[in-house]
N, C-alpha and C positions, 0 to 999 in steps of 0.2 A: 944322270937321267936313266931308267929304265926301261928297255924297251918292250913295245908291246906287241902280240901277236895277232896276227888277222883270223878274221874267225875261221874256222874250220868245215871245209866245203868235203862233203860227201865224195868218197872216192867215184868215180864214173867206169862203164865198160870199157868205156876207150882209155884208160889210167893202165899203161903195163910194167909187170914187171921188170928191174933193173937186169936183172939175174939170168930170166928165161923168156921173158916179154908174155908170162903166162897174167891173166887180170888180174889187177894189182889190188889186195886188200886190208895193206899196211903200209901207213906213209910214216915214215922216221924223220922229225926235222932236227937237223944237228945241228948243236951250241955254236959249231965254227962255220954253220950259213948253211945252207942247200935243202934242199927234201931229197931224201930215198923213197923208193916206192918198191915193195915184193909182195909175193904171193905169201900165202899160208906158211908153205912149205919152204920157202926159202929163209924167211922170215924168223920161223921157229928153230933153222941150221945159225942163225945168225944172231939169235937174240942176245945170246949172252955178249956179244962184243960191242953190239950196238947199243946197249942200255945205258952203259958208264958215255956216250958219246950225244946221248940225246939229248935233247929239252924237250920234244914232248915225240909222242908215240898215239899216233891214230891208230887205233885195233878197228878194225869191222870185218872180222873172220867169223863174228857169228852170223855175215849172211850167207856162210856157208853150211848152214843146216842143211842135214840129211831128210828130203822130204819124201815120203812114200807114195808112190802109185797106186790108185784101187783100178782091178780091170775088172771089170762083168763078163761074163760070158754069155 
């Protein structure tokens, strides 16, 4: 039998990271059970070890776009 995966729920603010408890914007679900959850930043220190471990890898670091401010004077 194959198992199947639950769908995939949007990370949340209150979601933090494993690493630094900074908001978590990449959840890791490993082949041997569990979810990871890190930042950006941690995530990217860790990617390469975590990738051969995973079965799947939620990215949503692009809601970390740089947005700019307009001020008027």
């Amino acid at each position: 039998m194959t198992p199947t995966l639950a769908p995939e729920q949007a990370l949340l603010a209150t979601d933090r990271c494993d690493r630094c408890s900074a908001q978590a914007y990449v959840r890791v679900t490993l082949s041997a059970g569990g979810d990871l959850l890190f930042c950006g930043h941690h995530f990217r220190e860790h990617e390469d070890r975590l990738r051969p471990l995973a079965l799947r890898i939620q990215d949503e670091t692009d809601r970390l776009a740089t947005t700019t401010a307009i001020v008027e004077d």
